[in-house]
Backbone bond lengths (Angstrom), bond angles and torsions (degrees), N, CA, C in turn:
res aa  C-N    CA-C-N  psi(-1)  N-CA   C-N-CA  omega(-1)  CA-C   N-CA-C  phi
1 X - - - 1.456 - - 1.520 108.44 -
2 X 1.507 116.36 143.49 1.681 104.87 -164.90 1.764 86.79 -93.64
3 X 1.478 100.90 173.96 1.409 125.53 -169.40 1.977 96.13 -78.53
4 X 1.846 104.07 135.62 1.096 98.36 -167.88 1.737 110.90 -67.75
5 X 1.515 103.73 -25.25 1.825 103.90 168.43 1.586 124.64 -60.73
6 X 1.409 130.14 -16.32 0.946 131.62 158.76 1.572 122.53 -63.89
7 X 1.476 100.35 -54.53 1.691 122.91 -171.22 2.027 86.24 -51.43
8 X 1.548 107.04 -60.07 1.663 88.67 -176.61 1.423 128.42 -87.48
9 X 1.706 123.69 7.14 1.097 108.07 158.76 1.156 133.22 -81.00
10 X 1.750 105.39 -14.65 1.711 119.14 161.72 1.145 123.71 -57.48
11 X 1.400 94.23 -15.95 1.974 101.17 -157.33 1.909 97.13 -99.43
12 X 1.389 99.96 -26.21 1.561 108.18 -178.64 1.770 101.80 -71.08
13 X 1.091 124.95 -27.11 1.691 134.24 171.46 1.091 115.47 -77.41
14 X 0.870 130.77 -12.55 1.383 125.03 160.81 1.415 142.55 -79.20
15 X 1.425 134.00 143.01 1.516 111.90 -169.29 0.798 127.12 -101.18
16 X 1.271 129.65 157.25 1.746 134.57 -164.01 1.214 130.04 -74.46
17 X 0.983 125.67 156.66 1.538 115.25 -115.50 1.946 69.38 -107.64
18 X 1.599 120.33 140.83 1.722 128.40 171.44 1.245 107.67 -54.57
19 X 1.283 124.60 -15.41 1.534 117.87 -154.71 1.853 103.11 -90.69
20 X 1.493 107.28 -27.75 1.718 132.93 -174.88 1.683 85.40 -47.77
21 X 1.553 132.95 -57.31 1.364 138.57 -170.64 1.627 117.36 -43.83
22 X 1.149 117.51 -27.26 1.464 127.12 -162.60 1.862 101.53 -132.50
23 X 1.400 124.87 40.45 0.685 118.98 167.80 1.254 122.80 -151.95
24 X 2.082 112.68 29.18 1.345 122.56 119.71 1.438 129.64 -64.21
25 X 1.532 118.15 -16.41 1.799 122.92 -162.92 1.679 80.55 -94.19
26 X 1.448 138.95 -41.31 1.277 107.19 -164.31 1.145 103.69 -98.66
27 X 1.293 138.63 -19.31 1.512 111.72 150.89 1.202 123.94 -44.69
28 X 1.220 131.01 -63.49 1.902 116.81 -167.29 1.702 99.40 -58.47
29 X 1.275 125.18 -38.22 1.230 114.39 -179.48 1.416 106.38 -48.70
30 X 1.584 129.48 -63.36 1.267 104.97 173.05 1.327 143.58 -67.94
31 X 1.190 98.93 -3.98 1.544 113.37 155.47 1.425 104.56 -29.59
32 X 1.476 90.22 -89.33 1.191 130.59 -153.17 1.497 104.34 -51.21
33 X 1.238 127.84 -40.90 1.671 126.81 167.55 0.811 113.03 -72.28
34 X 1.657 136.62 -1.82 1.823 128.83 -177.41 1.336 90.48 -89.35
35 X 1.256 121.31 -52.06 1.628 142.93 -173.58 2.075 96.45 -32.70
36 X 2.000 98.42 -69.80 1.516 90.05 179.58 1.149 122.69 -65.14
37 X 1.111 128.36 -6.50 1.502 123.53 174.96 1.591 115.86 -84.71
38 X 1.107 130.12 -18.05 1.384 123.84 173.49 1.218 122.05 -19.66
39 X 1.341 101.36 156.93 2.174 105.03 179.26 1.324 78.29 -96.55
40 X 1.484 99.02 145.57 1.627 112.52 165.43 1.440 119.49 -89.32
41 X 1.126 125.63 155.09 1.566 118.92 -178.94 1.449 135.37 -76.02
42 X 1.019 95.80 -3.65 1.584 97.44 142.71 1.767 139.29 -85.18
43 X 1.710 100.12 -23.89 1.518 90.12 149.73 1.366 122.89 -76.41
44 X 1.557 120.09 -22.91 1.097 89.39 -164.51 2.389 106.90 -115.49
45 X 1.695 85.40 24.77 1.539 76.93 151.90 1.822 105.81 -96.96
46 X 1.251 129.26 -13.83 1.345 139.30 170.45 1.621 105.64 -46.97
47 X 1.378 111.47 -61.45 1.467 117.22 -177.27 1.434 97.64 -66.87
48 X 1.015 145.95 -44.08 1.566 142.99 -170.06 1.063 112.97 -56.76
49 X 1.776 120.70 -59.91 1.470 125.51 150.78 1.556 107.09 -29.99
50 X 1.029 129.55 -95.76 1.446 153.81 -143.23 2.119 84.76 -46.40
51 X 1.242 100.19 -45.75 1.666 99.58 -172.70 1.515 114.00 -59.84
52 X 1.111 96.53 -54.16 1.855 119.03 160.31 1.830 109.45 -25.29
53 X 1.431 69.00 -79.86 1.887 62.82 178.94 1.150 142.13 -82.17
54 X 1.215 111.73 11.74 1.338 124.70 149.76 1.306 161.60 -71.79
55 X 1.683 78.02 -24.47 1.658 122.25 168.97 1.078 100.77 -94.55
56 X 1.513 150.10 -21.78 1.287 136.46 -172.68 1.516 92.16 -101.26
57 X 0.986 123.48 -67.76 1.647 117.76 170.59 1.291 124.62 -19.06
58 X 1.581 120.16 -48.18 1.335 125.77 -164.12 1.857 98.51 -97.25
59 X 1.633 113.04 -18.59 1.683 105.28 -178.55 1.449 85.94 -95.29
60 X 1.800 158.71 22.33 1.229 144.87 125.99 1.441 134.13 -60.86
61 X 1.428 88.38 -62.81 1.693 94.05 -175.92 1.630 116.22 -47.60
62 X 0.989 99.46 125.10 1.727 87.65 170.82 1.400 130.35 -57.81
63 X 1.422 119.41 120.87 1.692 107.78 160.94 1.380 140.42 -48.50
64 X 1.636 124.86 134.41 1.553 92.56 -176.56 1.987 111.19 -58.84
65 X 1.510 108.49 -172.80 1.260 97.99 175.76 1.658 110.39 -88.76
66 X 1.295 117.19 177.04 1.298 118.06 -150.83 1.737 102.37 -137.85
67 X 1.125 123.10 101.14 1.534 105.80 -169.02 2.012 82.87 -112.55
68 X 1.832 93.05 163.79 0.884 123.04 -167.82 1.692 108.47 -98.84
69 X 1.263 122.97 131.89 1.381 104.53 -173.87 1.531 130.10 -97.24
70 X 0.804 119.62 122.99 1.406 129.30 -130.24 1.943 90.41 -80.26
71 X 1.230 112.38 133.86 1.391 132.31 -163.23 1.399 105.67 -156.59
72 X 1.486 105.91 146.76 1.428 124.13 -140.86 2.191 79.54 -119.35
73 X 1.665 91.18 137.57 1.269 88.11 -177.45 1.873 129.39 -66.79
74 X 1.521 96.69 -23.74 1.362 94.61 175.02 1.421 127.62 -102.16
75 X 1.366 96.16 35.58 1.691 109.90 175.69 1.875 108.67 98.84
76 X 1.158 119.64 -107.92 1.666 109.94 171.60 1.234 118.04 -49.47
77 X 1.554 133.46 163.41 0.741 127.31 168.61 2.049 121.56 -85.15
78 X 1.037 117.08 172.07 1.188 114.57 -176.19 1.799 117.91 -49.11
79 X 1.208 102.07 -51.31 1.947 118.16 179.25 1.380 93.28 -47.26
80 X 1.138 131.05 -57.39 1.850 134.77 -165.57 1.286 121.39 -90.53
81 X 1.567 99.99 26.22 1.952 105.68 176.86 1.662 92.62 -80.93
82 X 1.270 100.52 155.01 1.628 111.46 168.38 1.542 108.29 -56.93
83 X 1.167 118.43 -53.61 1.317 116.99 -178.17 1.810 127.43 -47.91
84 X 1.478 95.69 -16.08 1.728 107.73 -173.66 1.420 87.86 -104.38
85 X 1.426 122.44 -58.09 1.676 116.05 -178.30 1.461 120.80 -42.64
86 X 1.612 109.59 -24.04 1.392 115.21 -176.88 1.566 131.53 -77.56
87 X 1.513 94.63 -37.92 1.874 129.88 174.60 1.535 90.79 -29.14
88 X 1.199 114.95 -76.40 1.371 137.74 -162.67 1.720 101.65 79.65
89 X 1.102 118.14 -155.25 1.696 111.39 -151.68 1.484 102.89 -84.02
């Protein structure tokens, strides 16, 4: 594998590439079309509202309740150890 200071002093000799010239004009051009595309502020105090109340709506309503399901720390629960399945009656 060659030495990475070589790979860029080769790369520093080399000439620049014609295309580097014309690629301040198409940047501002896209500038310049992101610019007309903006949301205007009236859509987006609309979405602000609309966000608003959605979040207040949804932190009112009540949730149903939520139970946790009850699980035994070493995996089965106690009733379904081999040792109880085995007893028999």
């Amino acid at each position: 594998m060659d030495d990475i200071d070589t790979i860029l002093s080769r790369l520093g000799t080399l000439p620049l590439d014609p295309r580097l010239g014309d690629i301040d004009d198409a940047v501002l051009t896209g500038l310049a079309a992101r610019a007309a595309s903006r949301v205007s502020a009236r859509t987006m105090a609309t979405v602000i509202v609309l966000s608003l109340g959605v979040g207040i709506v949804g932190s009112v309503v009540p949730a149903p309740p939520i139970r946790a399901a009850a699980t035994f720390p070493l995996g089965a629960p106690a009733a379904l150890a081999p040792s109880t399945l085995l007893g028999g009656d």
